[in-house]
N, C-alpha and C positions, 0 to 999 in steps of 0.2 A: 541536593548534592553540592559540594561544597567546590571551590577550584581544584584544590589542590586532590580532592579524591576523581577529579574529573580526570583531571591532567596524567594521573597514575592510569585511570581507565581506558583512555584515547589515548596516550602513547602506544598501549597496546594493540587496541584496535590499528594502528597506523604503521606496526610495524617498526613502531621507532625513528621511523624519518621525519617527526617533527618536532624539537627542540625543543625545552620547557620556555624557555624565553617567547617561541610564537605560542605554543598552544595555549599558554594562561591568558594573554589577552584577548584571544579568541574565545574561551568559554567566558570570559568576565564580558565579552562584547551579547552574546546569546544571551547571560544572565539580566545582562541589562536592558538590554531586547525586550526579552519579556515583561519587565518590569514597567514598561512604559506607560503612559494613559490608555485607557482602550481608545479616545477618542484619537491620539494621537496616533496608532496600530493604524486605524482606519484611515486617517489621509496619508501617511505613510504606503500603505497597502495601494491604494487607487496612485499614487506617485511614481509607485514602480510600475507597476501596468500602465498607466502612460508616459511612461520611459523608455519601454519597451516598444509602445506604439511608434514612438516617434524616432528610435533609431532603427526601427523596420519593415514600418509602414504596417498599417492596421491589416492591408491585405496580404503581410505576410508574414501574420501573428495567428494564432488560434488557440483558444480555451478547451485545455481536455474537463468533460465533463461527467461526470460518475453519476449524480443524483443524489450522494449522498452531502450529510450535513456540512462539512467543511467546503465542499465542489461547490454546494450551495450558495454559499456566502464569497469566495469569489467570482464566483459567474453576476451576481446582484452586484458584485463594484465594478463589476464588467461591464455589467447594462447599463448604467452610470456613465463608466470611464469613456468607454469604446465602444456602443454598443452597435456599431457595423462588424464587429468582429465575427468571427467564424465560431460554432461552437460545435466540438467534434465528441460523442457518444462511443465508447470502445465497447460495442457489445459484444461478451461472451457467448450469447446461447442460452444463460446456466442465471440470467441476473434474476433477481425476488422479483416477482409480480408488481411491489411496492414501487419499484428501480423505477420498471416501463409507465407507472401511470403518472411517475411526479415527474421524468422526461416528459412525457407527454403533455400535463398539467404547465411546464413549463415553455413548451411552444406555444401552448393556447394564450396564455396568461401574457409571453410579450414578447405573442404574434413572429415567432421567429422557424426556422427550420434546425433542427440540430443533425448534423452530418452524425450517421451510423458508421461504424466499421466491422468488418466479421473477422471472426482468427483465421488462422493461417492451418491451423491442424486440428483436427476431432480432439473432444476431451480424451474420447475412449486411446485416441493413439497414444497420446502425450503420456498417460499413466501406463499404458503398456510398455512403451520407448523409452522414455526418459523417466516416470518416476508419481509419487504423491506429492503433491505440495503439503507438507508438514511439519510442523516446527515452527521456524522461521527462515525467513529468504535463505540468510545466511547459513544457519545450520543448513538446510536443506543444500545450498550451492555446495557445502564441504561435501555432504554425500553423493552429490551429482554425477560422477563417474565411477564402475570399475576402478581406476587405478587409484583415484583419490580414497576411496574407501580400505583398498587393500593396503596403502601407503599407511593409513590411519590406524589399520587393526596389527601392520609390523612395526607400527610407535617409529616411523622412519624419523629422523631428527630435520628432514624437512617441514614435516606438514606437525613436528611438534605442538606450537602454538594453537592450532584445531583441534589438536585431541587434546590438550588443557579445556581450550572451553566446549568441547563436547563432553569434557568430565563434570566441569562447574556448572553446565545446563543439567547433567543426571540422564540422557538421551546418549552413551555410550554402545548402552543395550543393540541400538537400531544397526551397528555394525557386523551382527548374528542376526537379525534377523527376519529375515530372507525377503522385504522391502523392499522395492526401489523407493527413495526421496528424491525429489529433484525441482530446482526453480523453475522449471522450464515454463511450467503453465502460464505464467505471467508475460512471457516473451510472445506467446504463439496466441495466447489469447488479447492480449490487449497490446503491451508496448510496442512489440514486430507489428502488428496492423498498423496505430499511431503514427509509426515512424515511417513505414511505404507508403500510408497513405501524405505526411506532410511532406514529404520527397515529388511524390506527384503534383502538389498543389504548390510546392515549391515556398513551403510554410520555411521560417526560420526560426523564429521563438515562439515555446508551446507556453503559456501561461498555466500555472498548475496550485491547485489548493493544499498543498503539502507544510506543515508546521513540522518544525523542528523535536517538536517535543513528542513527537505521536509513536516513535520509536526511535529505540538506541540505535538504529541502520541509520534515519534522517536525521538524528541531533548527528551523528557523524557526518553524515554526505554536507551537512552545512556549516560545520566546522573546517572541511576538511576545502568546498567549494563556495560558501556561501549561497544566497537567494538569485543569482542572476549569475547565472555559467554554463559555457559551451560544451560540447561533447563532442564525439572520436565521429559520433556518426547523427544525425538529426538533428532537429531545433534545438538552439539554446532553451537553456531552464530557468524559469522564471516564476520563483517562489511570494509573491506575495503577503503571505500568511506565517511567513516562516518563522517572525517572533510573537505568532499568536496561541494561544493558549485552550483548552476545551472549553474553559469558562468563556472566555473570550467569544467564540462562535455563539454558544450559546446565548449570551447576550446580544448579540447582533441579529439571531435570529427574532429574538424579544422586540427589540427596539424598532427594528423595521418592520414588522412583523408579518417574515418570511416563513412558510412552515416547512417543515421536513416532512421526509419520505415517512410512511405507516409504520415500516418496522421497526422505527428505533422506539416506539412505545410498546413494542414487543420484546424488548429485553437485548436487540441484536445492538452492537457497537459500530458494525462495519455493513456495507453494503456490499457490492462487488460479486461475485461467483459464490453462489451458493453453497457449491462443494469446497472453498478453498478450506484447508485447515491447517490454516497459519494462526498458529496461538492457542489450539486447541487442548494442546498438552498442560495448557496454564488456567485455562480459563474456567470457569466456573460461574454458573452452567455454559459449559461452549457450546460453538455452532451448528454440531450435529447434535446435541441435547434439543436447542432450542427447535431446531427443525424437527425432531417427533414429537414436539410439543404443539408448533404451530401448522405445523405442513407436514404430517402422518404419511398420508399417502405419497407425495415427492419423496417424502426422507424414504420412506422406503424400498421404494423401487430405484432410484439412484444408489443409493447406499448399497444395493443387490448387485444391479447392472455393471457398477464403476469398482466393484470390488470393494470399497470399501470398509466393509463390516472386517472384514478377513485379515486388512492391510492393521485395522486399530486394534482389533484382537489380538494381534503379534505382536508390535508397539508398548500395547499396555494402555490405548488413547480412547476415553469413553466415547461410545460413539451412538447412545441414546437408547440402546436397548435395554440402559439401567432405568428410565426415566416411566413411571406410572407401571412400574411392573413389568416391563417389556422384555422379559428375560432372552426369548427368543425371535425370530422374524419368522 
């Protein structure tokens, strides 16, 4: 992407409150970001995590830790950088089998404890209450309420700019029918624990394996905040990784030779909540494909339990009954 088509696309995203004069040095700063050495990516990366250390003291830093491939490789600059640091595990309930053995695998290996966290609310509430996780965050957050939806489907000239890009995404449809969407799952499952739990331990910056590039949500949030910035409510954010690239992990994982969790040799992208289905309207084969491919019996009884055959079927969103003939459950 070029600046100047960036600059058209993030002022819109921003609502227009940021000037072409800031935003182009800003996307030329990212562009060049990425462009750096790996080698130099990597002491850069360990720079900022003990920068962090030392304006907040290691015991009131902690690493959120996923198990997947990117978590991966800054928690290894972490065992490095810091490694009396805290390392905090958001378990949903709903992680791959793969999740729990390379956490695991990663205590054993160096000899640490990793703090667990539980959600805040049952899967089964969050989809009945608030909604699927579908689409993406942000599509999803536009459908999130009642009035946001109804505002959307009378084209009110507030919520204009959302229903252009629920037009440009082709996901208009979901305004008929009879769905709930909603972000929530991510608040109740993972971030709301996170965040009560570093409040109680009185954490101030969470260090997080988040690259810019991994979606149009975080090349914005890092545009718009950078790799090291505070918020309304929890620890400062502290993006290490934020001008690194897939290839980039990839090769770090090479080079040190760190391995990853099982599933990503099973075709999955992402670790995290089995049932999220975020991106699944794009993806091919998505994550419920792959799951009646790999895990039959899970996908099916979750996919039953949680509604979800019913919610994709209305959507249009394939949900794996197409895969090896599976015409019905």
């Amino acid at each position: 992407m070029t600046v100047e088509t960036g600059i058209r696309r993030y002022r819109r995203g921003l609502q227009g409150n940021w000037s072409e004069e800031v935003l182009r040095p800003r996307i030329q700063m990212l562009k060049d970001g990425q462009e750096l050495p790996f080698t130099v990516k990597v002491a850069k990366a360990q720079g900022l995590i003990q920068q962090a250390v030392q304006e907040h003291g290691v015991e009131h830093c902690y690493l959120g830790f996923s198990g997947g491939q990117d978590s991966a490789v800054i928690a290894h600059l972490t065992e490095l950088a810091a490694p009396e640091m805290e390392f905090v595990f958001n378990d949903t309930g709903l992680e791959f089998l793969e999740t729990y053995e390379y956490v695991s695998w990663w205590e054993k290996e160096f000899k640490r404890i990793i703090t667990r966290t539980k959600p805040m609310k049952k899967l089964a509430d969050i989809l009945r209450e608030d909604g699927y996780p579908l689409y993406s965050k942000r599509i999803a957050y536009m459908l999130s309420t009642e009035k946001r939806v109804a505002n959307l489907k009378s084209q009110d000239p507030r919520p204009a700019g959302s229903y252009k890009l629920l037009a440009s995404a082709k996901v208009l449809h979901t305004l008929d029918a009879g769905v709930k969407i909603s972000d929530k799952c991510c608040h109740y499952l993972k971030h709301g624990p996170a965040d009560k739990y570093a409040a109680e331990q009185g954490f101030t910056a969470s260090i997080l394996g988040m690259r810019a590039d991994d979606s149009r949500d975080r090349r914005r949030n890092w545009l718009t905040m950078g790799c090291y910035y505070p918020v309304k409510k929890g620890a400062d954010r502290v993006w290490p990784l934020a001008f690194w690239t897939e290839a980039d992990v990839a090769k770090y994982h090479e080079v040190v030779g760190l391995p990853r969790a099982g599933l990503y040799d099973k075709g999955f992208t992402r670790n995290g909540c089995r049932l999220c289905g975020f991106g699944c309207h794009l993806a091919s084969p998505n994550k419920f494909e792959l799951l009646a491919i790999w895990y039959p019996k899970f996908w099916k009884a979750a996919m039953t339990k949680f509604g979800y055959f019913d919610a994709c079927e209305r959507l249009g969103i394939k949900d794996g009954r197409n895969i090896r003939g599976l015409d019905t459950v």
